[in-house]
C-alpha positions as CSV (number, residue, x, y, z in Angstrom):
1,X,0.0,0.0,0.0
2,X,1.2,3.3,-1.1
3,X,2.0,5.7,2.2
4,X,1.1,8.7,-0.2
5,X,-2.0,7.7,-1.8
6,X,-3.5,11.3,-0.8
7,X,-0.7,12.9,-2.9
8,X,-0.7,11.3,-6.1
9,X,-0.1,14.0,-9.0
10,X,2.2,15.9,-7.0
11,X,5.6,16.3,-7.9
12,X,8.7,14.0,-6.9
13,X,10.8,16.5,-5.4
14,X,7.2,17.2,-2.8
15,X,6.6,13.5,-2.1
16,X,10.2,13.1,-0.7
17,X,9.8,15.9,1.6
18,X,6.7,14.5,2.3
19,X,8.0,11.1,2.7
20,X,11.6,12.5,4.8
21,X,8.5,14.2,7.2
22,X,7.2,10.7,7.9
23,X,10.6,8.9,8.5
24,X,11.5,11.6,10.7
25,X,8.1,11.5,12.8
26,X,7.9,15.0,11.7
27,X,4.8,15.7,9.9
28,X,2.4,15.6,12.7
29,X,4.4,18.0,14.5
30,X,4.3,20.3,11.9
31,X,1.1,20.2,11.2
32,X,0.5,20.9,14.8
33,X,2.6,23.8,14.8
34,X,0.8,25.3,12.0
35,X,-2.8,24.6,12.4
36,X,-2.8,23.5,16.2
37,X,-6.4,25.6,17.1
38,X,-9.1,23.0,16.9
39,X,-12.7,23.9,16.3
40,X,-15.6,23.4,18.7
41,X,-17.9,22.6,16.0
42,X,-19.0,18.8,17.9
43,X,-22.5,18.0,16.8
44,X,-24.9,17.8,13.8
45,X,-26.9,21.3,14.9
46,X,-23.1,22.9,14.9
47,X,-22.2,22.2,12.1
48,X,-25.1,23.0,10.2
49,X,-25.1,26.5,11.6
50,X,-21.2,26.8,10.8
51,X,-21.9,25.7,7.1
52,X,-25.2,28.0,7.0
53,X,-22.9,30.8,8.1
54,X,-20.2,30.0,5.2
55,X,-22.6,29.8,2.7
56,X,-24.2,33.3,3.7
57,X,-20.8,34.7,3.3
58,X,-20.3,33.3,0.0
59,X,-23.3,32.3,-1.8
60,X,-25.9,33.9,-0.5
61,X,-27.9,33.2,-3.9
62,X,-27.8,29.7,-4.2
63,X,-30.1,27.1,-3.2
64,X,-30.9,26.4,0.4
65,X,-29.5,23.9,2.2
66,X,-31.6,21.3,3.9
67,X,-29.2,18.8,6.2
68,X,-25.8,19.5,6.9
69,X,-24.3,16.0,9.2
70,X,-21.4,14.5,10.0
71,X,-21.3,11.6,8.7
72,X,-19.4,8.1,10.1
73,X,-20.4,6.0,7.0
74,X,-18.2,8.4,4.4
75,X,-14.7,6.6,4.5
76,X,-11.5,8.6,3.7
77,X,-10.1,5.4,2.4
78,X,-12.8,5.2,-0.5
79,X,-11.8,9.3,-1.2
80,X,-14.8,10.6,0.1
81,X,-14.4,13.3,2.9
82,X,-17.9,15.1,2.1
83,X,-21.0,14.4,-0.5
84,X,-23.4,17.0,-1.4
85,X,-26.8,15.7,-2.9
86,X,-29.8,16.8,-4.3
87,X,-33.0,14.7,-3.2
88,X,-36.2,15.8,-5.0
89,X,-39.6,15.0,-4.2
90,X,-43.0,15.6,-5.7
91,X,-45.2,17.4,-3.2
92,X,-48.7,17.4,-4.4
93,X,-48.2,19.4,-8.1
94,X,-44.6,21.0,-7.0
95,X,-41.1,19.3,-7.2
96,X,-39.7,20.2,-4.1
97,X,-35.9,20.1,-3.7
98,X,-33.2,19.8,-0.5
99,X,-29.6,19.9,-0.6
100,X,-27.8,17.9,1.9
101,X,-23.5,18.2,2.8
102,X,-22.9,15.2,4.8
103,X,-19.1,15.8,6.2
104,X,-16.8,12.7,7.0
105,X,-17.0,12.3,10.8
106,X,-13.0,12.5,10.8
107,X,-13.3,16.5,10.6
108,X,-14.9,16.1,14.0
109,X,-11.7,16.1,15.7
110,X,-9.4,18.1,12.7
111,X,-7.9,21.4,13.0
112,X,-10.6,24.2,12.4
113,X,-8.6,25.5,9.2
114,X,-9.3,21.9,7.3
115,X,-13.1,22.0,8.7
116,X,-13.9,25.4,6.9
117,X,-11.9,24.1,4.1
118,X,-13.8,20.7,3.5
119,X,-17.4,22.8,4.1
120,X,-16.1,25.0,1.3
121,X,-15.6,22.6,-1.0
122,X,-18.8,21.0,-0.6
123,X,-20.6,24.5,-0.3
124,X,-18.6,25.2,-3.9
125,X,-20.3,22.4,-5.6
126,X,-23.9,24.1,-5.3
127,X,-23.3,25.9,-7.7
128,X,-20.6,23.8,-9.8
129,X,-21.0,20.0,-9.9
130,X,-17.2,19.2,-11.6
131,X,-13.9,19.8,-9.9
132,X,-12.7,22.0,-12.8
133,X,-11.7,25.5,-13.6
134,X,-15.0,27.3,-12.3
135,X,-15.3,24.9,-9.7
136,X,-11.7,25.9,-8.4
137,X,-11.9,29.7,-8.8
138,X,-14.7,29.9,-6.5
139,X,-13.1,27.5,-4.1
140,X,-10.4,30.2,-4.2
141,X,-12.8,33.1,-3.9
142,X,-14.2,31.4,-0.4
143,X,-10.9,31.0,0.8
144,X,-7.9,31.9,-1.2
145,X,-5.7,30.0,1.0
146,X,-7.8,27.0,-0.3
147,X,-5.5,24.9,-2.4
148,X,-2.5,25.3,0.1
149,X,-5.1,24.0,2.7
150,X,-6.3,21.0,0.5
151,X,-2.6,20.3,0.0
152,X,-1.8,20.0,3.9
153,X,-5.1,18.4,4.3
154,X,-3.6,15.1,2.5
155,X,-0.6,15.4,4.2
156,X,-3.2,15.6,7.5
157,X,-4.7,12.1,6.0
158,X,-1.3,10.8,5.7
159,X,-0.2,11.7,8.9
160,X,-2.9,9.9,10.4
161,X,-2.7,7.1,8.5
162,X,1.3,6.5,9.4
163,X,0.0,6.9,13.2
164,X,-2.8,4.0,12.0
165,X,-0.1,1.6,11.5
């Protein structure tokens, strides 16, 4: 198994620093050092209001959202640290539509910076479905620290996945 599956497409010269981190039992401790404040965002009511709040910031205009949960089912192994869905339903002669975020339960306990990151991403996709250029600008207009925080998110994944072993 592949100790930086969460960095595939990066360059070499990155995955050995990466990889001289984890030999050195030094990546958790940086990561520590730089995003050390955790959040208090705990339970499913939190965290709705904190996403609620992001998407008034940002995208005030878009759809509503109807559930926004932690969720234990979503497995980082299988690449999935949040869905967003749409679930429509015929109410009498209307299509009624909800939006739902469900968030993988492992940003329960992550630094606050990767928490606002992942609800960004998901938030993002509201209004663009594929991870491509639009999708990304807007990503960046939430947050434009957002790919650096993506970045050490994976090296977050990877750190806990050394400590797994």
């Amino acid at each position: 198994m592949d100790a930086l599956k969460y960095l595939g497409g990066y360059p070499a010269h990155v995955l050995e620093q990466v990889r001289a981190l984890v030999e050195r039992d030094r990546l958790g401790t940086m990561l520590e050092e730089k995003y050390g404040q955790r959040h208090d965002v705990r339970s499913n009511g939190q965290l709705y209001d904190y996403v609620q709040a992001l998407k008034e910031r940002h995208l005030r205009r878009s759809v509503p959202l109807g559930k926004v949960v932690y969720d234990d089912r979503l497995q980082v192994m299988k690449h999935a640290l949040g869905t967003h869905t749409a679930i429509s339903r015929v109410q009498g002669s209307r299509l009624k539509a909800r939006r739902e975020i469900r968030i993988a339960s492992v940003f329960r306990d992550a630094p606050a910076d990767f928490l606002r990151m992942i609800a960004i991403h998901e938030l993002a996709h509201l209004k663009e479905a594929e991870h491509d250029r639009a999708f990304y600008q807007l990503c960046t207009h939430m947050d434009p620290a957002y790919h650096q925080l993506e970045f050490d998110l994976r090296l977050y994944l990877t750190h806990l996945d050394s400590v797994r072993r």
